[in-house]
C-alpha angles and dihedrals in degrees: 000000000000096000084055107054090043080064087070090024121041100150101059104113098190077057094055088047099057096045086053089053096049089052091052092055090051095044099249104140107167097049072052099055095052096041079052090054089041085059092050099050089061095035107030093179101056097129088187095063094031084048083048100051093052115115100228105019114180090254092066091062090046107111115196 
């Protein structure tokens, strides 16, 4: 449904972040990973997704 509606709509960001969202879920990192980049390229300051494409963000060294 998303992919869909990012055919009329490509430059919805919120779209893009949930389907990345929705990949993630799934496992599908790298159709993440470029839904990720396409958010970025409309809202350059997004710090999440920017935070999120690091390669070692702070999350990745927290040991519960």
């Amino acid at each position: 449904m998303l992919v869909r509606f990012l055919g009329f709509s490509p430059t919805d960001p919120e779209a893009w972040s949930e389907l990345a969202d929705l990949y993630l879920s799934q496992g599908m990192y790298s159709q993440a990973i470029f839904a990720l980049e396409e958010v970025l390229v409309m809202a350059p300051n997004a710090w999440n997704v920017g935070f999120l494409l690091s390669p070692n963000p702070p999350y990745h060294n927290v040991h519960c």
